[in-house]
C-alpha positions in Angstrom: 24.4 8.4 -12.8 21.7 10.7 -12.1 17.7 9.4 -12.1 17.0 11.9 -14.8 19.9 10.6 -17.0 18.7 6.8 -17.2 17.0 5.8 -20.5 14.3 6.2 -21.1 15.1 9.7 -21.2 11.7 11.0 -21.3 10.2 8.8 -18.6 13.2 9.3 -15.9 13.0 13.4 -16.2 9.5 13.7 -15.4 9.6 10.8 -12.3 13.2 12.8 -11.3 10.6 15.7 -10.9 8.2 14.0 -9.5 10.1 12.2 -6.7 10.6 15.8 -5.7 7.1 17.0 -4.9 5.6 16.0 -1.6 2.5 14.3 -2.4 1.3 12.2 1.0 -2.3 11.2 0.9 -5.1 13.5 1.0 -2.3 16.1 0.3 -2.2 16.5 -3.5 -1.7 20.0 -3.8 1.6 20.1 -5.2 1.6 17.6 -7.9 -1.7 18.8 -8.7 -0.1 22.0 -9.4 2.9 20.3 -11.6 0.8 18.3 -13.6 -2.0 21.4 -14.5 1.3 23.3 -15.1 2.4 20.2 -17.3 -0.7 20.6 -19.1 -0.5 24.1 -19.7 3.4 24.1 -20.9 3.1 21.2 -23.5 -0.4 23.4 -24.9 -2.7 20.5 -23.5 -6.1 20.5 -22.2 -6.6 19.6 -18.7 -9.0 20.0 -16.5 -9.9 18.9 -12.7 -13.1 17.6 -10.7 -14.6 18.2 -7.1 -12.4 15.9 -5.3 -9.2 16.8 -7.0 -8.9 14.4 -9.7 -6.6 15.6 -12.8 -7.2 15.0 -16.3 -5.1 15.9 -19.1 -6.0 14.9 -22.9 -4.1 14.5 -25.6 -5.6 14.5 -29.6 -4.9 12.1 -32.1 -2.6 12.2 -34.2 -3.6 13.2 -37.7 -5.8 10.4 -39.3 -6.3 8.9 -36.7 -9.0 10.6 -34.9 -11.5 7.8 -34.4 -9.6 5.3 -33.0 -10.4 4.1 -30.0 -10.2 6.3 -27.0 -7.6 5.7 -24.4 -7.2 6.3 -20.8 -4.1 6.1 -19.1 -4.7 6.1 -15.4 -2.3 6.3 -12.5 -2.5 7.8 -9.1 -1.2 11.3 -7.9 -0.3 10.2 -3.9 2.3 7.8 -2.0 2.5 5.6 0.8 4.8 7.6 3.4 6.8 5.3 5.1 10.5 6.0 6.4 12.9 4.7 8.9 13.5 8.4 9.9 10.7 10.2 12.2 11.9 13.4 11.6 11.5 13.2 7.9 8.7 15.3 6.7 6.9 14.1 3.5 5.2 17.2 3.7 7.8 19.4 2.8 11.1 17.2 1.9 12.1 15.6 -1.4 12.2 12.0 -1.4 15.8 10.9 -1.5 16.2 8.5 -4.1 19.6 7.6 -5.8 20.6 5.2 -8.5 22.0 1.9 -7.7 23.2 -0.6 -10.1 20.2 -1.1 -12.0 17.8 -0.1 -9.1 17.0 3.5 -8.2 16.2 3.3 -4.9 16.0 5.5 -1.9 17.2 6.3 1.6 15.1 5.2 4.9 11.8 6.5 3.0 9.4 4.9 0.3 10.4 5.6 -3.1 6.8 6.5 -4.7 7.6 4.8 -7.7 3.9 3.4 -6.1 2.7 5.4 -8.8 4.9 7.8 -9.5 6.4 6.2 -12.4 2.7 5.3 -13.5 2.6 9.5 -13.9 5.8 9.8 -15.1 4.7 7.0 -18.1 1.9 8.7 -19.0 3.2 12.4 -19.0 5.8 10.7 -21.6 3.3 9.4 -23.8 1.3 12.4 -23.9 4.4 14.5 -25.4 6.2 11.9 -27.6 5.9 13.0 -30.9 7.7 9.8 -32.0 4.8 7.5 -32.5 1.3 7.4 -33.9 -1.5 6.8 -31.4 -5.5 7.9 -31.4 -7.0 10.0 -28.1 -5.5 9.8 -25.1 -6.5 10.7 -22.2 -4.4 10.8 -18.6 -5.8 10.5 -16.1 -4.4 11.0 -12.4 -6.5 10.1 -8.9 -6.3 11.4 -5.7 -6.1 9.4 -2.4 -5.7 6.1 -4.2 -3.5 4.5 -0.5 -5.8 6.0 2.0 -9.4 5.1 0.8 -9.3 5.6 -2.9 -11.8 8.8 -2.8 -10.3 10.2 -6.3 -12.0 7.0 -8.1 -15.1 6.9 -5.5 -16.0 10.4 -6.3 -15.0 10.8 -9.8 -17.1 12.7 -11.8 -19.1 11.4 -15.3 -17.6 13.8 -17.7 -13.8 12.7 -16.5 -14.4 9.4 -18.1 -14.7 9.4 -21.6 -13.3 6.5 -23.2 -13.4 3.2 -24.4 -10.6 1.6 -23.1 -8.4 2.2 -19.8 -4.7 1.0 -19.2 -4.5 1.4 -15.7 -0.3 1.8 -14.7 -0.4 0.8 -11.0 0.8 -2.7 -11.5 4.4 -3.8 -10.1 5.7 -6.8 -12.3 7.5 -6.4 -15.9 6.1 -9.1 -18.5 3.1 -9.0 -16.5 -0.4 -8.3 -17.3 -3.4 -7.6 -14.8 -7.0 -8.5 -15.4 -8.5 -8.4 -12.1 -7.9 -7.8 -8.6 -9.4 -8.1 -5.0 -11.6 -6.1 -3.4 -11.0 -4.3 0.0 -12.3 -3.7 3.2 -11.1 -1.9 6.5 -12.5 -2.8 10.0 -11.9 -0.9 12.8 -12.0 -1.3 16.3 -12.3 0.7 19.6 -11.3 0.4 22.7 -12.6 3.0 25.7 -10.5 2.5 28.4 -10.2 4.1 32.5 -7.1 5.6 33.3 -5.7 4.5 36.5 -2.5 5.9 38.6 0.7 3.5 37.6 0.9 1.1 40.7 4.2 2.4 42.7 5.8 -1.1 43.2 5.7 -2.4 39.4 8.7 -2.1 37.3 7.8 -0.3 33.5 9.6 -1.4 31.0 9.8 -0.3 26.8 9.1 -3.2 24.4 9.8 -2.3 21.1 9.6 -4.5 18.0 11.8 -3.0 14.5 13.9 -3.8 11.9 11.4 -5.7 9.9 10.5 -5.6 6.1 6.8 -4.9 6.1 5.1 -4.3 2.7 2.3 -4.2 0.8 -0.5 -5.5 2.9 -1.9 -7.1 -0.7 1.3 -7.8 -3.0 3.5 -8.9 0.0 0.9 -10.6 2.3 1.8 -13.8 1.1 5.8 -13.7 2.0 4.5 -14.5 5.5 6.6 -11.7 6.5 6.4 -11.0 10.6 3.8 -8.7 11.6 5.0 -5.9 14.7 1.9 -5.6 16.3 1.2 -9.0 16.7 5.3 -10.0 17.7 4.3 -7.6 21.0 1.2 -9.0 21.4 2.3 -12.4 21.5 4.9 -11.5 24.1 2.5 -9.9 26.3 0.0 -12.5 26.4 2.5 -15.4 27.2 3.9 -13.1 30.0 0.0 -12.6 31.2 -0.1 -16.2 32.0 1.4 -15.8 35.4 2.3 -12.1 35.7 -0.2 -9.4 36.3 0.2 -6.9 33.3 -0.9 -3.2 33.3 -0.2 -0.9 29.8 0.4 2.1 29.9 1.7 3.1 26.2 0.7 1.0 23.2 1.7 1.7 19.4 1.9 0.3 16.2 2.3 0.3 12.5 0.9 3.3 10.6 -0.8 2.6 7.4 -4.1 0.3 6.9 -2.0 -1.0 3.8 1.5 -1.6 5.0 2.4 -4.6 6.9 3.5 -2.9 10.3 7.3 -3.1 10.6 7.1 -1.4 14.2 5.6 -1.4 17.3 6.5 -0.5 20.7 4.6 -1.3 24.5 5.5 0.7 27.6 4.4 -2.0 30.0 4.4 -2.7 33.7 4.8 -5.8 36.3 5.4 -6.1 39.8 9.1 -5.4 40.8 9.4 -9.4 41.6 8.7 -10.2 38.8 11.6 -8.0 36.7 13.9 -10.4 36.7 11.6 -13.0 35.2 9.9 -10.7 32.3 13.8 -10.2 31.2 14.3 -14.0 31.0 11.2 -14.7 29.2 11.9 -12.4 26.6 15.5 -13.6 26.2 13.6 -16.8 25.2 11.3 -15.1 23.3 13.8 -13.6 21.0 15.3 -16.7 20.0 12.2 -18.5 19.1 11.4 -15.5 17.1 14.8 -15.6 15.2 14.5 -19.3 14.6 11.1 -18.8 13.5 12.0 -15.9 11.3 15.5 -16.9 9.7 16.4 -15.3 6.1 13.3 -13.6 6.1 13.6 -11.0 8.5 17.5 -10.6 9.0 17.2 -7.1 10.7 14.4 -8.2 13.0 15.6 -6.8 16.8 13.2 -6.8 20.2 14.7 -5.1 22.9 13.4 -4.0 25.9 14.5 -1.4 28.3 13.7 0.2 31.5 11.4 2.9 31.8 10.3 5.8 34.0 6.8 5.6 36.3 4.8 6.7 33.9 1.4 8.9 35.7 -1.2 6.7 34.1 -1.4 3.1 33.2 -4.8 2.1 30.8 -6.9 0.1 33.7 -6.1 -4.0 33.6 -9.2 -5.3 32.5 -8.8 -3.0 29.3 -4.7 -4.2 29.0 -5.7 -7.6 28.8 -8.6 -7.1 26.4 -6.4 -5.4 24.2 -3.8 -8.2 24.7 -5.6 -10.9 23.8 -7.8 -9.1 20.9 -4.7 -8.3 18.7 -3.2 -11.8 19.5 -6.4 -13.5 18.6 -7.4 -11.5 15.5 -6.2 -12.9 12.5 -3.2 -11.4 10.1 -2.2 -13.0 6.8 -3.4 -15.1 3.8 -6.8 -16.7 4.5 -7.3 -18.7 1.3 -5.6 -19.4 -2.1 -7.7 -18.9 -5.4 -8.8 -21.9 -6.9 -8.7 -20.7 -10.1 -5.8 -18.7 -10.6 -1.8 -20.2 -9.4 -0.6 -18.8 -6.9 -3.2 -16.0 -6.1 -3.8 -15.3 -2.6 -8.0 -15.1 -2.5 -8.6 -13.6 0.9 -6.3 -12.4 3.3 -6.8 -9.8 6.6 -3.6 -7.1 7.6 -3.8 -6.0 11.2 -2.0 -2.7 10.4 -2.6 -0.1 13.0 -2.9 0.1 17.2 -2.8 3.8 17.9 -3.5 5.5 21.7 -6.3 8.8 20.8 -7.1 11.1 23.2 -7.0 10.2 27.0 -9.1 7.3 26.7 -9.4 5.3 23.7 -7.3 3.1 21.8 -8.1 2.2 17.8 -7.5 -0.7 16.0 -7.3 -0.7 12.2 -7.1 -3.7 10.3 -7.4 -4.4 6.4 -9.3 -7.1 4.4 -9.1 -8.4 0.9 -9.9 -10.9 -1.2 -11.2 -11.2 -5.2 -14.7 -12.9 -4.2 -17.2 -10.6 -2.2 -18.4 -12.9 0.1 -15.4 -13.9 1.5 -14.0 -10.7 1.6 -16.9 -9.7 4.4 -16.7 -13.2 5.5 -13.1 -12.3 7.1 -14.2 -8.9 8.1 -16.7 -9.7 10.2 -14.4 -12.9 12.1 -11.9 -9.7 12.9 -15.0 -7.5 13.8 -16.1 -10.8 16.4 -12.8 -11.2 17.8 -13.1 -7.7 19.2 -16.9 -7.5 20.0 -15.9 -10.6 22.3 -13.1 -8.2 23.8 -15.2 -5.5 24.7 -14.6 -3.4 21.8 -16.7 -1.1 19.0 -16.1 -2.2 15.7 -16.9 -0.3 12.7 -16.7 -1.3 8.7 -15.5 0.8 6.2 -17.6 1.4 2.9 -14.6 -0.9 1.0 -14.5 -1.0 -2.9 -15.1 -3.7 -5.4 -13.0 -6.2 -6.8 -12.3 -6.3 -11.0 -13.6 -9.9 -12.2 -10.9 -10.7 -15.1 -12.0 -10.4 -18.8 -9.8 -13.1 -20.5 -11.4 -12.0 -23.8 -10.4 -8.2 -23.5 -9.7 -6.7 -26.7 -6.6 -4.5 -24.8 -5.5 -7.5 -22.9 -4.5 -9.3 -26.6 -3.0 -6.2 -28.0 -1.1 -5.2 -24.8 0.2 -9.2 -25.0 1.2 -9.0 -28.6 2.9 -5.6 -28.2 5.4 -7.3 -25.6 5.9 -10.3 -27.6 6.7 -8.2 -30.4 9.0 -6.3 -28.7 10.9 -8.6 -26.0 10.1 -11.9 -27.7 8.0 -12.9 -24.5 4.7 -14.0 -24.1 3.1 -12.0 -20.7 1.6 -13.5 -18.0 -1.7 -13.2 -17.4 -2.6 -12.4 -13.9 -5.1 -10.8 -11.2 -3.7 -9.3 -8.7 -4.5 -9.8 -4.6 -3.8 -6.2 -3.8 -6.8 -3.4 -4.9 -6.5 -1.1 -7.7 -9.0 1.4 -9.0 -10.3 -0.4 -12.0 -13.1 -2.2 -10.1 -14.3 1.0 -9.2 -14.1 2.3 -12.9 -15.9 -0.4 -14.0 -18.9 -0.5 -11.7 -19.4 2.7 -13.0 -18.5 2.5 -16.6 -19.4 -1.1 -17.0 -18.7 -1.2 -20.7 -15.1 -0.1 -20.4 -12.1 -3.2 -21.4 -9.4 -2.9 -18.8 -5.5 -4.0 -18.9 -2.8 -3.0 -16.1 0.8 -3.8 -16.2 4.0 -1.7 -15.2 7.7 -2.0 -14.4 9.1 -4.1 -11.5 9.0 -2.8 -8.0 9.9 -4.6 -4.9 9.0 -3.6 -1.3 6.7 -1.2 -2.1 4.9 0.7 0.9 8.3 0.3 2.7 10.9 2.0 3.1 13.2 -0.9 0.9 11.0 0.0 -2.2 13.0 0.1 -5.2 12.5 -0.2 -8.9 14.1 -2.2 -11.6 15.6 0.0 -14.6 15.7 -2.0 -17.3 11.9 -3.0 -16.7 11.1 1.1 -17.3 12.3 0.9 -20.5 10.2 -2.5 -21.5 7.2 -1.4 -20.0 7.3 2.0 -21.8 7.8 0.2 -25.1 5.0 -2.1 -24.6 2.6 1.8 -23.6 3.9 2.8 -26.8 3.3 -0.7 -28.8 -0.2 -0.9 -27.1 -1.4 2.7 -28.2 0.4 2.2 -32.0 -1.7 -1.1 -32.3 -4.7 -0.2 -31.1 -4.6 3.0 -33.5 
């Protein structure tokens, strides 16, 4: 069956289309275009802001014109993740196929991260089927790369009273709050020095792991690829001299790295030995790692004299930085089960220029303090390495309204419909609403949406029958609170 066949209908056409338009980060262009187009074709009003922000509205349907006003709010980019180097997100359509009762895609992220948030509110916004007050969609820019659509939104594109944000990943699920986010990032200068002529170089490359969202997946305990190499590396520095000449890993400050790769080098006497301690290595690493990550492979292989190596007081700074700095859940919330409170992601170590290396790591967590408590324990684990760290400007958290009007319709519209109560929830990863709201402080904020799984990886898929529940409950929420 093809994605635009699946029910419902009306949803699965426009996310068909929309899996086909490139839309990386920072790079909205083309589904800017589409959805101004989308506007234009169904006779609605749209209209766009400085920093590329789309919103389309939608009138009430007769009588009921004062209603409340409704935003429905999803974001316009995707992570771009893929298994594939040569795939161009850019220019190609994403591959995505259906499976049983997942679509799902081949080697690349889906984008249903929020591309089926779009496609849910483009279907609301034309569905004559239903009776709803003013709506108004509205679609950010740059939501995975710093969240500068909702940073720089201008006054006049919110005007409502309530917002259904459509970036959540769980069906039967509803969001109230969720943590606030930091990135910290550090650099390293380094000399470059001629390659010593009697080492041995070697390629150490870490792959085949799951990775994830650095907030919804954080707490799997899934293995981190930056810090597998760096482990390696440091054991090996206890009694082997160790110079680096190529270092590089993971891509995305929100993505759990699932690769990373080392060109390093050791004196030919010591070849022999590096081999057997990574033999060990391996199988530590698959006891430590078993049923969680099945396709988890280390291999190492010889390597050409590279011209350079990065001098050795620099290799072992860098060595013992990223296995010192800290990855992975910090603290559980106290008053919420089961919600991770504070966590750190070391997601990035990329080579820039002919001397410096950067370091990008990620922090969250739903209380403020903490969350600049962790960021500044990464940012002193590389000041003590010799490093320059620098703090992102981060974004707020959403403190959860148990008493929101929209969170007790949205909950009643499920029930109605599935004969399930909702869970109420916040959520560890970030989503725009905290920003909204330390703007518009008065607005009442729900977020809920179908079931994804892997998202920000290249296993992200997205659960069919969920579609259809979550876009009844949209269409139950908007009835009810008209």
């Amino acid at each position: 069956m093809e994605i635009k066949d699946l029910e419902p209908k009306a949803v699965f056409e426009i996310f068909d289309q929309i899996t086909r338009i490139p839309r990386p980060s920072k790079k909205e262009d083309k589904i800017r275009a589409f959805l101004l187009d989308f506007a234009k074709t169904h006779g609605l009003e749209a209209k766009t802001d400085k920093v590329g922000n789309v919103a389309i509205f939608c009138p009430a349907t007769p009588g009921h014109e004062n209603a409340p006003r409704v935003i429905l709010q999803g974001h316009m980019d995707m992570v771009c993740e893929s298994n594939d180097k040569t795939f161009d997100f850019t220019t190609q359509p994403i591959p995505a196929y259906v499976d049983g009762e997942w679509v799902k895609t081949r080697g690349t992220t889906l984008g249903a991260d929020n591309g089926i948030g779009m496609a849910g509110a483009l279907a609301v916004i034309t569905d004559k089927s239903f009776e709803h007050g003013p709506i108004q969609a509205l679609f950010t820019t740059d939501e995975e790369t710093g969240m500068t659509g909702a940073f720089g939104i201008e006054k006049d594109m919110l005007d409502c009273d309530i917002l259904i944000n459509l970036d959540s990943e769980d069906d039967a699920e509803l969001y109230v709050g969720c943590a606030g986010g930091v990135d910290t990032q550090a650099f390293f200068s380094y000399k470059r020095s001629f390659a010593p002529a009697d080492f041995q170089y070697f390629r150490i490359a870490v792959s085949g792991l799951n990775g994830g969202h650095s907030g919804g997946d954080i707490h799997l305990g899934r293995a981190n690829a930056n810090k597998i190499i760096a482990r390696f590396l440091f054991d090996l520095t206890a009694d082997t001299e160790v110079v680096i000449c190529e270092i590089d890993g993971g891509n995305l400050r929100n993505a759990i790295p699932r690769a990373a790769h080392v060109v390093v080098g050791v004196h030919s006497a010591k070849k022999e030995h590096i081999r057997a301690r990574l033999n060990h290595y391996i199988a530590d690493l698959e006891n430590e790692y078993a049923g969680l990550e099945p396709d988890l492979k280390l291999v190492m292989e010889t390597a050409e004299k590279p011209e350079y190596a990065i001098d050795q007081q620099t290799s072992l700074a860098i060595i013992r930085a990223i296995y010192a700095c800290p990855h992975g859940v910090i603290s559980m919330s106290r008053e919420l089960e089961n919600l991770v409170e504070t966590s750190t992601n070391l997601a990035s170590v990329k080579m820039e220029g002919d001397n410096q290396i950067v370091v990008t790591t990620s922090q969250r967590s739903s209380v403020e303090s903490r969350k600049w408590d962790i960021a500044r324990q990464v940012e002193a684990v590389f000041l003590l390495a010799g490093a320059e760290v620098k703090h992102g400007d981060g974004y707020p958290g959403w403190q959860p309204n148990l008493n929101s009007r929209v969170l007790k319709v949205a909950s009643e519209a499920y029930e109605e419909l599935y004969g399930v109560r909702p869970a109420v929830k916040a959520i560890h990863a970030g989503l725009e609403c905290g920003l909204f709201l330390s703007k518009y402080p008065g607005i009442d904020m729900v977020s809920f949406g179908p079931t994804l799984r892997d998202v920000h990886s290249p296993s992200e898929r997205m659960f069919i029958p969920a579609v259809e529940r979550f876009y009844g409950q949209l269409k139950r929420t908007l009835e009810k609170l008209a």
